[in-house]
C-alpha positions in Angstrom: 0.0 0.0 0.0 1.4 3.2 -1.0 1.5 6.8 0.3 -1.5 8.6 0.4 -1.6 11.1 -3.1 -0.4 14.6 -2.8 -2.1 17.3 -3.7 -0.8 18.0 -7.4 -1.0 21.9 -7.3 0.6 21.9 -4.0 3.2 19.5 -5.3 4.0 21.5 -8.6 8.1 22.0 -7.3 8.5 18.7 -5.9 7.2 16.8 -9.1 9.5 19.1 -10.7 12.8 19.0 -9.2 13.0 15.5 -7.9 13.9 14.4 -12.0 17.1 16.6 -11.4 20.1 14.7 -11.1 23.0 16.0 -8.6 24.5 19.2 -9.5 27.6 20.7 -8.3 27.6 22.9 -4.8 27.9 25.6 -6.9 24.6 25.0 -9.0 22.8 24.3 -6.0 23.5 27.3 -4.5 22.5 29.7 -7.3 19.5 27.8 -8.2 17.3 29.7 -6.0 17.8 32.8 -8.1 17.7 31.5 -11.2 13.6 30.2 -10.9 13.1 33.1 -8.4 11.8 30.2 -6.1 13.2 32.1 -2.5 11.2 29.8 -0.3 13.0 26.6 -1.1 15.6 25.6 1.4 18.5 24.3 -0.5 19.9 21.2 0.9 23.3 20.4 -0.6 23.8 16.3 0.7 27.2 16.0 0.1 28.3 19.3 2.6 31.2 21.4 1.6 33.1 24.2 2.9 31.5 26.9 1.0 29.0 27.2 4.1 31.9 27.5 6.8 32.0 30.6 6.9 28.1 31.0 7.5 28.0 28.6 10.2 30.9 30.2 12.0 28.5 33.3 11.7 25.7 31.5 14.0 28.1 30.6 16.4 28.5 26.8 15.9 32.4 26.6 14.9 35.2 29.0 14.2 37.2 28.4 11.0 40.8 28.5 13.0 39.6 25.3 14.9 37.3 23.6 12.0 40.5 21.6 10.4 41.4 20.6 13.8 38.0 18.9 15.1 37.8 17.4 11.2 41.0 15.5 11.6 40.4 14.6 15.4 36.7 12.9 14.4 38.1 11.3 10.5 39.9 8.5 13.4 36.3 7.6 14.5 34.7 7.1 11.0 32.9 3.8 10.7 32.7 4.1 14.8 29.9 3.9 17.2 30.5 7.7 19.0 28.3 6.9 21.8 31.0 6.5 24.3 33.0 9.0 23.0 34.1 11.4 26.3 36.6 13.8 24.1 34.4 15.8 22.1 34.4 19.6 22.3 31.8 21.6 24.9 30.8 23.6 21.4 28.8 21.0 20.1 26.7 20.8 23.0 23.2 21.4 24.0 22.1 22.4 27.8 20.8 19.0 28.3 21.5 15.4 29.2 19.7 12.7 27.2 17.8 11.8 29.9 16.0 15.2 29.8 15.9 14.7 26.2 13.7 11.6 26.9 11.2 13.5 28.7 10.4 15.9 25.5 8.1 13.0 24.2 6.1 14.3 27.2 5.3 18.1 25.7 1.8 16.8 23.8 1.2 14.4 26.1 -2.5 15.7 26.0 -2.6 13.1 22.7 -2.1 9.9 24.4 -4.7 11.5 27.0 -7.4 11.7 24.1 -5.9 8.2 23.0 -7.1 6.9 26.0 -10.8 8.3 26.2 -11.5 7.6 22.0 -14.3 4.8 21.8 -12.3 4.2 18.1 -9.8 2.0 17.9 -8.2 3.2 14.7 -8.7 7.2 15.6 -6.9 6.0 19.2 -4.0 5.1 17.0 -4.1 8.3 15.0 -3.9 10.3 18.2 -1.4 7.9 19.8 1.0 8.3 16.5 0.3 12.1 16.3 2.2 11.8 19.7 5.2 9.6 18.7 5.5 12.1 15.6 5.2 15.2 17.5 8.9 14.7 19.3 10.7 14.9 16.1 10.3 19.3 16.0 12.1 19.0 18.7 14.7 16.3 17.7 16.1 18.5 14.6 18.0 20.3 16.9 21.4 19.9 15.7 22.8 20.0 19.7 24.5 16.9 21.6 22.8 16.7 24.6 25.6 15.3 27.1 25.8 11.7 27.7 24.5 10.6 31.5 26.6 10.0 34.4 26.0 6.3 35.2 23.7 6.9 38.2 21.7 10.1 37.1 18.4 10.8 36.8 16.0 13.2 35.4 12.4 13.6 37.4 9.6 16.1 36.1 6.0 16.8 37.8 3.8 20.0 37.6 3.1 19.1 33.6 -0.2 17.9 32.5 -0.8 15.8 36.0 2.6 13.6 34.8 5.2 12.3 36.9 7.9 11.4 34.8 11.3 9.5 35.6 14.2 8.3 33.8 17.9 7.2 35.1 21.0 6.3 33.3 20.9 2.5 34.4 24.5 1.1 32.3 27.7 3.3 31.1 29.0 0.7 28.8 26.6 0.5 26.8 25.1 3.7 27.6 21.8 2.9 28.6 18.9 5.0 29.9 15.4 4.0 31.1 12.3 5.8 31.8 9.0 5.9 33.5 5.8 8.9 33.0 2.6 8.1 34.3 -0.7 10.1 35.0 -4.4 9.4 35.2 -5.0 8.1 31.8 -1.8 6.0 30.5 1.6 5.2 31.7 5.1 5.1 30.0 7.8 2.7 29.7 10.7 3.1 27.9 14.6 1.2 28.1 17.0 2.9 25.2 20.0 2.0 23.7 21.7 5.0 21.0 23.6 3.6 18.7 25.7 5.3 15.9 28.0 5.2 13.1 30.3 8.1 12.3 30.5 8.7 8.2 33.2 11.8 8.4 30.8 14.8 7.8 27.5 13.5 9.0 26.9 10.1 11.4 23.7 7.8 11.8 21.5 7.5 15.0 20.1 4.2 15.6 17.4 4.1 18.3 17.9 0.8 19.4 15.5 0.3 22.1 11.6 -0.6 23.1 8.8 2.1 23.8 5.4 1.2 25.4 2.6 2.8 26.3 -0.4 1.2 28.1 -3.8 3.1 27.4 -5.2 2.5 31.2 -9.2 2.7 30.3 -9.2 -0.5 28.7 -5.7 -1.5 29.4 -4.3 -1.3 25.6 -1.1 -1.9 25.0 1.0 0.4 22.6 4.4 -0.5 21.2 6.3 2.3 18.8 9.4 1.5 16.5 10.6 4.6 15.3 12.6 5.4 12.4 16.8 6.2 12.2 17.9 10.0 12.0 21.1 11.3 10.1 22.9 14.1 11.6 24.3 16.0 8.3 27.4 18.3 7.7 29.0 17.9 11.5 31.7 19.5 10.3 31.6 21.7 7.3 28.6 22.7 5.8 25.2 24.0 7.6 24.1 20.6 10.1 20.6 19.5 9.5 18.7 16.6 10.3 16.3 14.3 8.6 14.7 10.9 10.2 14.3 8.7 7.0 12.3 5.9 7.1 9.4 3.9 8.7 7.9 4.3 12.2 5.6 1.8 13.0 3.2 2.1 16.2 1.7 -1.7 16.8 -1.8 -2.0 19.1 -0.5 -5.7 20.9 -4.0 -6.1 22.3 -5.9 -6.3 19.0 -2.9 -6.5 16.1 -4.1 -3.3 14.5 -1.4 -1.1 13.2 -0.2 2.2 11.6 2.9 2.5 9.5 4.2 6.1 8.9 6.9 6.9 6.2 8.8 9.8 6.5 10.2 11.0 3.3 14.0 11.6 3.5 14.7 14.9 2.1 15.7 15.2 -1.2 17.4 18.1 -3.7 15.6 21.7 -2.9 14.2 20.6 0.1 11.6 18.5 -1.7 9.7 16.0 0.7 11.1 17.3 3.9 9.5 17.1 7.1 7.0 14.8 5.2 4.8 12.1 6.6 2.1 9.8 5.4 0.8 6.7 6.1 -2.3 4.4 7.0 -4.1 3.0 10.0 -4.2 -1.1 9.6 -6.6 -3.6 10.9 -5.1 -6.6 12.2 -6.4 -7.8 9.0 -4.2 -5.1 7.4 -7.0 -3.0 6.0 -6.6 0.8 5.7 -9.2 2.1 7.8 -7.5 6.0 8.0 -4.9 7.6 6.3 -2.6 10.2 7.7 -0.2 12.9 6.3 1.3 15.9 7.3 5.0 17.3 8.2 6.5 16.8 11.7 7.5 20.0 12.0 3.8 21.9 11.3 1.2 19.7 11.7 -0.5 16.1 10.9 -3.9 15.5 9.9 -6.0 12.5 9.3 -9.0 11.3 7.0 -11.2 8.2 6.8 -10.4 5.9 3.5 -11.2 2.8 1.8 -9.6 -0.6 1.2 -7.9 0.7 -1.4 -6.7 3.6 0.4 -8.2 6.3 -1.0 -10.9 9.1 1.1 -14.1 7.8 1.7 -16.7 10.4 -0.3 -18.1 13.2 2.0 -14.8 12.7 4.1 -12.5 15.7 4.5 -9.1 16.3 6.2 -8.8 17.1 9.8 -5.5 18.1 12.0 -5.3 16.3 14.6 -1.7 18.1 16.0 0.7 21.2 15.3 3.7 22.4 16.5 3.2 25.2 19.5 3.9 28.4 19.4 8.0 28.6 19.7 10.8 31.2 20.4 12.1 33.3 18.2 15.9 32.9 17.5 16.7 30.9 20.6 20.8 30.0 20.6 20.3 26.5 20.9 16.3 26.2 19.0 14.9 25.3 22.0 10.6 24.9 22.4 9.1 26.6 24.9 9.0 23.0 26.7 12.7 22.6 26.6 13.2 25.7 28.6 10.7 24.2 31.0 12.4 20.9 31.0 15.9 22.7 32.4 13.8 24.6 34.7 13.4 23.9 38.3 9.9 25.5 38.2 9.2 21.8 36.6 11.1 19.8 39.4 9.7 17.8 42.6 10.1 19.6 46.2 12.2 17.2 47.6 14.8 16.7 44.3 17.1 13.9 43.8 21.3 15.3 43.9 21.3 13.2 41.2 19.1 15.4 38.9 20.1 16.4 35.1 19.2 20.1 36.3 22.2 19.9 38.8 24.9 19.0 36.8 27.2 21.9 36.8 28.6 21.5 32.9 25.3 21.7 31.9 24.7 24.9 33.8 27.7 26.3 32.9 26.9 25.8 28.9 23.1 27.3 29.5 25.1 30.6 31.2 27.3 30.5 28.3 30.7 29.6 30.2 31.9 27.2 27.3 35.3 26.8 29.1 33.9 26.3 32.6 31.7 23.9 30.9 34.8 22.2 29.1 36.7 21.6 32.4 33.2 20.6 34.9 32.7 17.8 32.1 36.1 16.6 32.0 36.0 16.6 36.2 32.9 14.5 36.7 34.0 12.1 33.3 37.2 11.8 35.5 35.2 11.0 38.2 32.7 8.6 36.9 36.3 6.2 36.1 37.5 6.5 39.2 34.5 5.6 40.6 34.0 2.5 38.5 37.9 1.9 39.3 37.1 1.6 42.9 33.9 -0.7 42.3 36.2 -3.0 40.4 38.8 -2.7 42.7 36.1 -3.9 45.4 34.7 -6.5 43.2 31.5 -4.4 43.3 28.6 -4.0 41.0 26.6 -1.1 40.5 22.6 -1.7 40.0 20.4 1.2 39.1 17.7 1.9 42.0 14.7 3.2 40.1 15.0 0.1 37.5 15.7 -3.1 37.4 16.8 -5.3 35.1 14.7 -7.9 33.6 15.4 -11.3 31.6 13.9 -9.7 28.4 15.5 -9.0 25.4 13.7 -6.9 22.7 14.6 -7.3 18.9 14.8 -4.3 17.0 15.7 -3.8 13.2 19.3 -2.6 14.3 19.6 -4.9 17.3 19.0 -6.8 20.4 18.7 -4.8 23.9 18.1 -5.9 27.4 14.8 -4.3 29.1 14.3 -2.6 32.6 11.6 -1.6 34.2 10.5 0.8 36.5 10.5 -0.9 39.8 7.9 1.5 41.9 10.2 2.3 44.3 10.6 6.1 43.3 6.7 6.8 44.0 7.5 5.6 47.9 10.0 7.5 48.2 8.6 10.6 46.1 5.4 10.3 48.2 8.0 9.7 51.9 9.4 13.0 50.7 6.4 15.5 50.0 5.0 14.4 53.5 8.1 15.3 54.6 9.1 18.2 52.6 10.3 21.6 53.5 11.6 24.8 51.4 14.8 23.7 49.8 16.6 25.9 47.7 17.3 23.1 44.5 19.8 25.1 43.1 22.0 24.7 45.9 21.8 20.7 46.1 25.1 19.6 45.1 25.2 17.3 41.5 26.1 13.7 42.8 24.9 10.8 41.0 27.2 8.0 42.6 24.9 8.1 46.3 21.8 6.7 44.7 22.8 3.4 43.0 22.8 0.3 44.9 26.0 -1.3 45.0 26.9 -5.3 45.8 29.9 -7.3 46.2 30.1 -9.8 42.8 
């Protein structure tokens, strides 16, 4: 079953210039002018230095110290960079990947409406809407910083949602989370995995996402598709998520399979998404299109996949309102994600917030940033030196690990799962609580992980 069919007035350019075949960096960059065409972003695949000096300009690289990052990272081609504790502060975001995890949280208001829909093929329009909204906020072109084994990231005071996640292995860097409220909760263990290619590197999101509907106890489970990180080096970075995500009802085997159209010459088919709601007797019941970075909509169809008659489109999600020119193209929810404003009273020391690398970055303190990471890196191996040393194993305490293994397309991973013991003691502390200043806890993840003699 194919795509559902564009529009063919709206599709004019893209019709048109997806028969061109490549043309130099030169060509592409004049092309603009030449069919007076100004709105087209024009994406040259390949990268180049002709853009250096422009991206120096927003702040992401000088030119003295481009060469020098370019010959340190050509080593690592064909490399998984996950591990990698030597890049430079400058290609960093404000954030850990834990807090990262939590933006799936910002339209959460989706799975909520998931949850109350009587329909079980609209509940999977409303639950995929969710999975796709995210990816606005994933083309940042930021690092957020790797966890320190031992960290967490908790969120309340958003849409009723408690939300936790914690950093549960260092080699492989794992994470695991937990959000729950009234009307579904969230599970999610995830491995990143990625290939440097010299100018751009692949993202592989090994891992397993589910999402349990609590009115009728439905069972959600979401594979999403890669994303390509373009022109690290020279040329402007962009991203693009190319590929299949697939979003799988386990309690009655109905589906919906999403393709995201990887972007092509002159922008054309960027941001794009269609794609059909299945039956479990893999039926198209409704189709969906859109772009994940305005808006997706949705409209009955028939087994051939085409609108039912008298049917029209409707949007079922867009893209908030978001900051003008923000350094680092944060949402309005990523600011509130950093904030404390979004934090519990009584907050873990080992909280993403506290991390004073981070902290420094947001001020803008790249070197202060620089030397805090390399500190509490240094730290983290020490610490494991001692375990070993001890013949001691860490254990995550939020999480444990369970004897499931979930395949993916780019790999096996290992599953935890929340273990409840976070709500006791979230719950111990509010009845306890008094005014803290959370700013002035001091970051230490190492205190909260249970540790054993082997």
């Amino acid at each position: 079953m194919g795509s559902p069919k564009k529009n063919e007035n709206k599709g004019f350019f893209a019709a048109m210039t997806s028969g061109f075949s490549m043309f130099g960096s030169a060509m592409s960059r004049s092309v603009n002018g030449l069919i007076a065409y100004e709105g087209v972003e024009v994406i040259n695949p390949e990268g180049g230095k002709e853009d250096a000096e422009e991206e120096a300009q927003r702040g992401r690289w000088k030119d003295e110290e481009r060469d020098s990052y370019w010959k340190m990272m050509q080593k690592y081609i064909g490399s998984d960079i996950t591990s990698m504790v030597t890049l430079p502060v400058i290609i960093f975001e404000p954030m850990t990947m834990l807090q990262k995890m939590a933006e799936l949280m910002e339209y959460s208001y989706l799975l909520d409406q998931a949850d109350e829909c009587e329909d079980p093929y609209l509940r999977l329009v409303y639950a995929s809407s969710w999975a796709i909204s995210v990816y606005y906020a994933y083309q940042r072109t930021w690092k957020p910083f790797n966890p320190i084994l031992g960290e967490t990231y908790e969120m309340a005071n958003h849409g009723g949602i408690s939300f936790l996640s914690e950093q549960v292995s260092h080699h492989p860097p794992m994470s695991a989370g937990h959000a729950e409220n009234e009307h579904f909760t969230y599970d999610v263990t995830s491995k990143l995995k990625t290939k440097l290619l010299g100018n751009s590197v692949d993202v592989y999101p090994v891992g397993r996402t589910r999402v349990t509907l609590k009115k009728d106890g439905v069972v959600l489970d979401l594979v999403p598709p890669l994303t390509k990180v373009h022109n690290l080096i020279f040329g402007r970075t962009w991203v693009d998520s190319p590929g299949e995500m697939v979003m799988t009802n386990l309690t009655t085997g109905d589906k919906v399979v999403l393709y995201f159209q990887p972007c092509g010459w002159f922008g054309s088919g960027r941001y794009e998404v269609d794609g059909y709601v299945y039956s479990a007797d893999e039926e198209p019941k409704i189709m969906m299109t859109g772009k994940w970075n305005e808006k997706i909509s949705y409209q009955p169809c028939d087994t051939e996949g085409e609108p039912v008659p008298g049917t029209e489109l409707k949007e079922v999600w867009h893209v908030a309102d978001v900051p003008k020119n923000d350094k680092f193209q944060y949402t309005h929810f990523a600011h509130k994600i950093n904030s404390f404003d979004t934090a519990p009273a009584k907050l873990l020391a080992s909280d993403s917030r506290l991390r004073p690398d981070r902290y420094a970055l947001e001020q803008g303190d790249l070197s202060k940033a620089g030397s805090e990471k390399h500190s509490l890196e240094e730290r983290q191996r020490a610490e494991k030196r001692t375990r070993e040393t001890k013949g001691q194993k860490f254990t995550p305490r939020w999480f444990d690990l369970t004897d499931e293994i979930t395949s993916t397309p780019w790999g096996d991973i290992e599953i935890y799962q929340y273990n409840g013991k976070y709500t006791e003691h979230r719950d111990s502390a509010t009845s306890s609580s008094s005014e803290v200043d959370l700013k002035s806890i001091e970051f230490n993840p190492w205190q909260y992980g249970n540790v054993s003699t082997e």
